[in-house]
C-alpha positions in Angstrom: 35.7 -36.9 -71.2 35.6 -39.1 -68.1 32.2 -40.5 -66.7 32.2 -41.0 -62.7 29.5 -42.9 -61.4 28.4 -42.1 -57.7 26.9 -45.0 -55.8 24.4 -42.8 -53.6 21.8 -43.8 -51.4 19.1 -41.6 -50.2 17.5 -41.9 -47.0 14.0 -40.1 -45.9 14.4 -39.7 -42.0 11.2 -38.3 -40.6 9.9 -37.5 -36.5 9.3 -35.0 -33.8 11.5 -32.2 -33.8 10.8 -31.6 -30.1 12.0 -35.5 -29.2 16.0 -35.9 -29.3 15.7 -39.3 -28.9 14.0 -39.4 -32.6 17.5 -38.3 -34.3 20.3 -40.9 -33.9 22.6 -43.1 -35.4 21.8 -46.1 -33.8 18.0 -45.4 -34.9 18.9 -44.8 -38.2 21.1 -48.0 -38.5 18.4 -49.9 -37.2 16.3 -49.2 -40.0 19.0 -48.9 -42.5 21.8 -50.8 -41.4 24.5 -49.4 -44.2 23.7 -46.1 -42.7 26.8 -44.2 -43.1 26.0 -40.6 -42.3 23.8 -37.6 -44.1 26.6 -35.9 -46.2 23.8 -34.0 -47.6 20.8 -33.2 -45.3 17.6 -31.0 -46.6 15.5 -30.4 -43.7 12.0 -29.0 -44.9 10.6 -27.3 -41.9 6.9 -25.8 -41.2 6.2 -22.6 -41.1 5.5 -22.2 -37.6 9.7 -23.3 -36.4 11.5 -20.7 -35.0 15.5 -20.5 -34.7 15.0 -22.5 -31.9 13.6 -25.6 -33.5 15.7 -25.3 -36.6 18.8 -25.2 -34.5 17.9 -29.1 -32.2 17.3 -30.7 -35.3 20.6 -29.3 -36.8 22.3 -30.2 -33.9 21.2 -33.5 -34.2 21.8 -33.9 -37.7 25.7 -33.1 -36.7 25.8 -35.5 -33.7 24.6 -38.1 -35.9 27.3 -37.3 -38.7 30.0 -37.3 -35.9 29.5 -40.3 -34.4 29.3 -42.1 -38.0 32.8 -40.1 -38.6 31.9 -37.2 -40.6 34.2 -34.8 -40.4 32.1 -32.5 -42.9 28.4 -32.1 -44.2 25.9 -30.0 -45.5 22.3 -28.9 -43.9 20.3 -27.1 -46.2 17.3 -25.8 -45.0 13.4 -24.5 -45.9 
């Protein structure tokens, strides 16, 4: 049996769905500078999103990862 240890970081990332500006890289890098991407993302949303809202934040999620060079990732969402 071989034992692999992961060096993981997680990040809590919080703001205002409705702002783009909230969502970016360099943001995130400001307050963590080793930011190196969200390979895993769990967005918890409120009951009263819609598609719409769901969608921004996912689409900001994804031009985060690509300019951090992300080819692939993972959004889950509730």
């Amino acid at each position: 049996m071989e034992i692999v240890l992961l060096r993981c970081r997680i990040y809590l990332a919080c703001g205002d769905p409705s702002s783009s500006a909230t969502l970016s890289l360099s943001s995130l890098r400001s307050a963590a500078p080793v930011f190196p991407g969200a390979n895993l993302t769990m967005l918890h949303t409120p009951a009263e999103w819609g598609p719409p809202d769901v969608f921004s934040v996912v689409q900001a999620v994804r031009a985060v990862n690509k300019e951090a060079g992300l080819n692939s990732f993972l959004v889950l969402v509730s």
